[in-house]
C-alpha positions in Angstrom: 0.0 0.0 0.0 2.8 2.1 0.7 4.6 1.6 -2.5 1.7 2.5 -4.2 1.2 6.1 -2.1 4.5 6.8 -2.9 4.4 5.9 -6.7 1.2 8.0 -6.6 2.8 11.1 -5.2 5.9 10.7 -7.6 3.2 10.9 -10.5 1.5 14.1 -9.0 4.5 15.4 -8.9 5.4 14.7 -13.0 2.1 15.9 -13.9 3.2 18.8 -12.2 6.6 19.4 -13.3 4.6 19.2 -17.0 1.9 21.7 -16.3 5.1 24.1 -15.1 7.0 23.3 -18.2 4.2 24.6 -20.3 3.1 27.4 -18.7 6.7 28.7 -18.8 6.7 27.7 -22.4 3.5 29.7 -22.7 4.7 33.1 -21.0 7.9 32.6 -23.2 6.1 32.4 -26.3 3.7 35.5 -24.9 6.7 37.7 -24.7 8.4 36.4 -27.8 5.1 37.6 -29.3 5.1 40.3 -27.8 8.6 41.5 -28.4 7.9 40.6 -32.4 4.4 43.2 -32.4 5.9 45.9 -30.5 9.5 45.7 -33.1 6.8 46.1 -35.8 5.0 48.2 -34.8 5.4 52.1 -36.3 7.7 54.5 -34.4 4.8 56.6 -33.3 2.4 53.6 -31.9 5.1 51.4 -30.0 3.6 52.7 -26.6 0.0 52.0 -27.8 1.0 48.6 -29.5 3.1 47.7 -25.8 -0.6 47.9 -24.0 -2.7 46.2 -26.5 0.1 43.5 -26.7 0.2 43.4 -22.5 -3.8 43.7 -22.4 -3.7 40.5 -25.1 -1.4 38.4 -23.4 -2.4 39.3 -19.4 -3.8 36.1 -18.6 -0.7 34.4 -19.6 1.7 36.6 -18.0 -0.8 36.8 -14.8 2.5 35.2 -11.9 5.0 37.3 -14.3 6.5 40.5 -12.5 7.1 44.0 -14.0 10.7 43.0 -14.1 10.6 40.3 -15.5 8.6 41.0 -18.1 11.0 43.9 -19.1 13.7 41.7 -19.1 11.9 38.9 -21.3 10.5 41.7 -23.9 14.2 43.4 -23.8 12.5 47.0 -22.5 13.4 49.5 -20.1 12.9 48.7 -16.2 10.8 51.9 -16.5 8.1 50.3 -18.5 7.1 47.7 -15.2 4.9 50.3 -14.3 2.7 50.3 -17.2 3.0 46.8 -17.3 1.0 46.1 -13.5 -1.3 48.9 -14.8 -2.4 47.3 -18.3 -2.8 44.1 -16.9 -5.2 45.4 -14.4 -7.1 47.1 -16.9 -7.0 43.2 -18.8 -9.1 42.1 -16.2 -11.7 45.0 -16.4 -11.8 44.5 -20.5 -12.2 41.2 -20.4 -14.9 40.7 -17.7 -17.0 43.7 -20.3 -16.9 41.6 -22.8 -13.5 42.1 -24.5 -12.6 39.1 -26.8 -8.3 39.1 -26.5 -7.9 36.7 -29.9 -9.2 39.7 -31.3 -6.5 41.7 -30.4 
């Protein structure tokens, strides 16, 4: 009975190393997106495509910090700031009725 708690728990803890994998895979891809919309974006809408890009991708990057996020985009340290304050506005989008694929 032991054996087969223990093999169990081992098993929990795979399906959880998996789940991890992918949603690191998943914020990695979000800012690899993101980095790729923002570099094409026109001089004069970066700023604008940065929060649509942030507002897209919020549930993704929901455990991410500002600094991090500046880091994995390749951004100043000064744009954390707007990055806590658009995905706060995500929330209130998507719960009116804002459909992100559309994005």
């Amino acid at each position: 009975m032991l054996i087969r708690v223990v093999a169990w728990l081992e098993l929990l803890k795979a399906r959880e190393l998996i789940v991890n994998q992918k949603v690191a895979l998943s914020v990695h891809s979000a800012l690899e997106s993101i980095r790729a919309a923002i570099d094409a974006a026109p001089r004069n809408a970066y700023i604008a495509e940065l929060h649509l890009q942030i507002i897209k991708y919020a549930e993704v990057l929901n455990e991410t910090t500002g600094k991090e996020f500046c880091e994995g985009v390749g951004i100043g340290g000064a744009f954390a700031t707007e990055f806590s304050k658009m995905r706060k506005i995500a929330k209130r989008l998507r719960d009116a009725g804002l459909d992100v694929n559309k994005i």
